[in-house]
C-alpha positions in Angstrom: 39.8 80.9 62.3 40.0 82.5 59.0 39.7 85.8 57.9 36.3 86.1 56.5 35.3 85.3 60.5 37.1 88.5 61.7 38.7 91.0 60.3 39.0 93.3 63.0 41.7 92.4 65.6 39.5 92.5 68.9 43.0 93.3 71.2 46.1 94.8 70.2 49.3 95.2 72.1 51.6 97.5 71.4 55.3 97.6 72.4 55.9 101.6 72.1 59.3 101.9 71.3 61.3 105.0 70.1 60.6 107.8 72.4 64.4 108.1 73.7 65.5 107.8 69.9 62.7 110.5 69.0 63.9 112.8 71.6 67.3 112.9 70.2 66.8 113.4 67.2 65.8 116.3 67.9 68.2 117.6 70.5 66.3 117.3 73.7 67.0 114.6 76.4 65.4 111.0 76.4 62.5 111.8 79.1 61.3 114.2 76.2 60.3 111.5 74.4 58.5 110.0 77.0 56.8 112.3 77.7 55.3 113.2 73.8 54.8 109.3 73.9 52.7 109.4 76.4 50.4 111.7 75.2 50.1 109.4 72.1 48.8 106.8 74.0 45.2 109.3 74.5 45.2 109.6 71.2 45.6 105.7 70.5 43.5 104.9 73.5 41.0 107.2 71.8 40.9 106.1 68.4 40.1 102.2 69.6 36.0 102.5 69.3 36.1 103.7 65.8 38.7 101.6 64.7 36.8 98.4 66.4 39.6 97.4 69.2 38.0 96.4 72.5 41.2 95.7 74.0 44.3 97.4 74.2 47.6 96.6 76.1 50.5 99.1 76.0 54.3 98.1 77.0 54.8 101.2 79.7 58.1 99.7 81.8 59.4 96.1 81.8 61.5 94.1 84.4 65.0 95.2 82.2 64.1 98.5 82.3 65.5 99.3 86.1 68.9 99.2 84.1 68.1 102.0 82.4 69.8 105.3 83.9 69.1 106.2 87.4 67.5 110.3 86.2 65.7 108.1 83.3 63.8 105.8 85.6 63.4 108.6 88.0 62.1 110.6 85.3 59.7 107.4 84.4 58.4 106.9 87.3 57.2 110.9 87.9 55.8 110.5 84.4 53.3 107.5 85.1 52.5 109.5 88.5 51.9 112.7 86.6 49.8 110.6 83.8 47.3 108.5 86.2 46.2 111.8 87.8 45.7 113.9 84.8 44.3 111.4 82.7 41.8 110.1 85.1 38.8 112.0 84.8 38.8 111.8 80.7 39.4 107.9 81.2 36.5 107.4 83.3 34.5 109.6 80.8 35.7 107.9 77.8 34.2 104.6 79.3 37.8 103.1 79.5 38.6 100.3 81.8 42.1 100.1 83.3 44.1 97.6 84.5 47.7 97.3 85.1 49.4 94.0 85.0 53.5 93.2 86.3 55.1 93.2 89.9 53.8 95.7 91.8 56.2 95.1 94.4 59.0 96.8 93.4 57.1 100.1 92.6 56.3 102.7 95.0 53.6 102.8 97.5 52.3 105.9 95.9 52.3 105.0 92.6 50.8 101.6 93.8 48.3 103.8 95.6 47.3 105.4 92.1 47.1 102.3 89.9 44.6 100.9 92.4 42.3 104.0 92.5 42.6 103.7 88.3 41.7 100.5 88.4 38.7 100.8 91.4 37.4 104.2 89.7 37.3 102.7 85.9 36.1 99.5 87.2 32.5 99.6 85.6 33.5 101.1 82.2 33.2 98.9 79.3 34.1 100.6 76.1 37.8 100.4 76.0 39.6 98.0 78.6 42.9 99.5 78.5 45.9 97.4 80.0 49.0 99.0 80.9 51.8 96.5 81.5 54.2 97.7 84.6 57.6 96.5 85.7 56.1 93.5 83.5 58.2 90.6 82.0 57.0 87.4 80.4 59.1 85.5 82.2 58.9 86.9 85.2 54.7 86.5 84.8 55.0 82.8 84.0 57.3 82.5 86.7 54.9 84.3 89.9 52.1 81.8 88.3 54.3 78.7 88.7 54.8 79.7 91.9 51.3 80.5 92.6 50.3 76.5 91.1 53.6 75.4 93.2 52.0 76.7 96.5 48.1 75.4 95.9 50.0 72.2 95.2 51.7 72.4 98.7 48.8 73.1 100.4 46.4 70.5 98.6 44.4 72.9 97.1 45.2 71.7 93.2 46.4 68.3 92.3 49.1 68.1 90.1 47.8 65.7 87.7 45.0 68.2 86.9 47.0 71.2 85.6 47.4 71.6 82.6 48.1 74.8 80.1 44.9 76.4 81.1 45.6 75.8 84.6 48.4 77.8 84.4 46.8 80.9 81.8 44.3 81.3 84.7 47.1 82.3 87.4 48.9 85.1 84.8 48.2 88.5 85.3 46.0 88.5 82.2 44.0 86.1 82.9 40.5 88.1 82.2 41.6 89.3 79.0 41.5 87.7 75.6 44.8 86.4 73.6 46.2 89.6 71.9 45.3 89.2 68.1 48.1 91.6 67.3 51.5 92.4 68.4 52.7 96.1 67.1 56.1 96.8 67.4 57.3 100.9 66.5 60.6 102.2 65.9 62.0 99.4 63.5 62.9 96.6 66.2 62.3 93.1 65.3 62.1 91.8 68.6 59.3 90.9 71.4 61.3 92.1 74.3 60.1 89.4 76.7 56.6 91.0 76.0 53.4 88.8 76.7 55.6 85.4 75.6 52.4 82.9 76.6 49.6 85.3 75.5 51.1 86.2 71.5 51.5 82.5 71.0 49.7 83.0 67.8 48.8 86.6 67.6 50.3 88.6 64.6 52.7 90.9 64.6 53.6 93.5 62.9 57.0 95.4 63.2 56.8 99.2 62.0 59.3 102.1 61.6 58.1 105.0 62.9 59.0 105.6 66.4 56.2 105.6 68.9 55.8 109.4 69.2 55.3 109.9 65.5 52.5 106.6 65.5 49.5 108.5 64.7 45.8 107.4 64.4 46.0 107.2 61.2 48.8 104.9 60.9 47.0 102.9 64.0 43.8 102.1 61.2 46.9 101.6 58.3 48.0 98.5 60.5 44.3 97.3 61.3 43.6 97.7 57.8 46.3 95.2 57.2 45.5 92.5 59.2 42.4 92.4 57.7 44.4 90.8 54.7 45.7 87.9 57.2 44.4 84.6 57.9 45.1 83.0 61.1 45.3 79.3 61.2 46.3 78.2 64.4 47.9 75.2 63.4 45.6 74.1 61.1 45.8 73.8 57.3 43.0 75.4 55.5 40.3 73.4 54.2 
């Protein structure tokens, strides 16, 4: 696919990084940055129709962040509480689909209880489908589908010769959403972070600077406005 057949990256992800570093720049403690990051994701999440994104995934809380101070993931975990019940109403009227994809398990019943009423109450909007990745890790996703294939296998439900890379794409936690076109990275890291590691396969990234807080709609069409000058290739050498 080349670029004069799309030049608008139909799904972005974004790993938001920078809030702690934001916060202490300016003398206040690292859940003040979280907490101006998260009411930058609205504004992102609000900017997607004009700026042609369909899909959006956002990096909220990976599998490595439980080492993170005990009063930080504390703090966290009040925050995406406090963020699902305020923000639910203007989701639902914005016509933005949620979903939340990572283990569950190890969250809270409560805050379980409040991802699944997000996801049940936004479940006919079409718009925006916004995917908020949760005490998610790539490898941790690749490894609950193996296991998934592992135990159809054991009970005769899939034969082994059959699966294949598609097989297992169906069994990840994204498996109704497109490949992301575009990776985002804020703050000036040049890393993935063990984000979406089957899905960015050949999605492009771009690593930018300014720390998530600071990450304005503006600069959101800057970066879309870039891509536009990419062609994507796939493996293929163009004709």
């Amino acid at each position: 696919m080349g670029k004069s057949e799309k030049t608008t990256p139909e799904h972005v992800a974004i790993i938001m990084d920078g809030n702690g570093r934001w916060a202490q720049a300016r003398g206040k403690p690292r859940l003040f940055g979280h907490h101006a990051g998260a009411l930058r994701v609205r504004e992102i999440v609000e900017a997607c129709p004009d700026l042609g994104v369909r899909y959006l995934t956002i990096f909220a809380f990976s599998t490595e962040n439980w080492k993170r101070t005990q009063t930080e993931v504390s703090g966290l975990m009040k925050l995406f509480k406090r963020y699902l019940i305020s923000e639910t109403k203007q989701l639902i009227e914005a016509g933005v689909r949620v979903r939340f994809i990572g283990d569950r398990m190890k969250l809270d019943d409560t805050l379980v209880a409040l991802m699944d009423e997000l996801e049940l109450l936004t479940s006919d909007n079409d718009l925006v489908h916004l995917t908020v990745a949760l005490n998610y890790g790539g490898r941790d996703e690749v490894a609950r589908a193996t296991k998934r294939l592992c135990r159809e296998v054991a009970e005769g439900k899939l034969d082994p010769e059959s699966v294949d890379a598609e097989t297992l794409a169906r069994r990840l936690d994204t498996y109704v959403l497109p490949d992301p076109d575009l990776v985002i990275r804020t703050s000036g890291e040049a890393r993935i972070s063990n984000f979406l590691l089957w899905q960015s396969a050949y999605s492009e990234y771009e690593f930018i600077d300014t720390l998530w807080p600071d990450f304005t709609r503006d600069e959101f069409a800057r970066v879309l406005s870039g891509y536009n000058s990419r062609e994507r290739r796939y493996g293929a050498v163009p004709g």
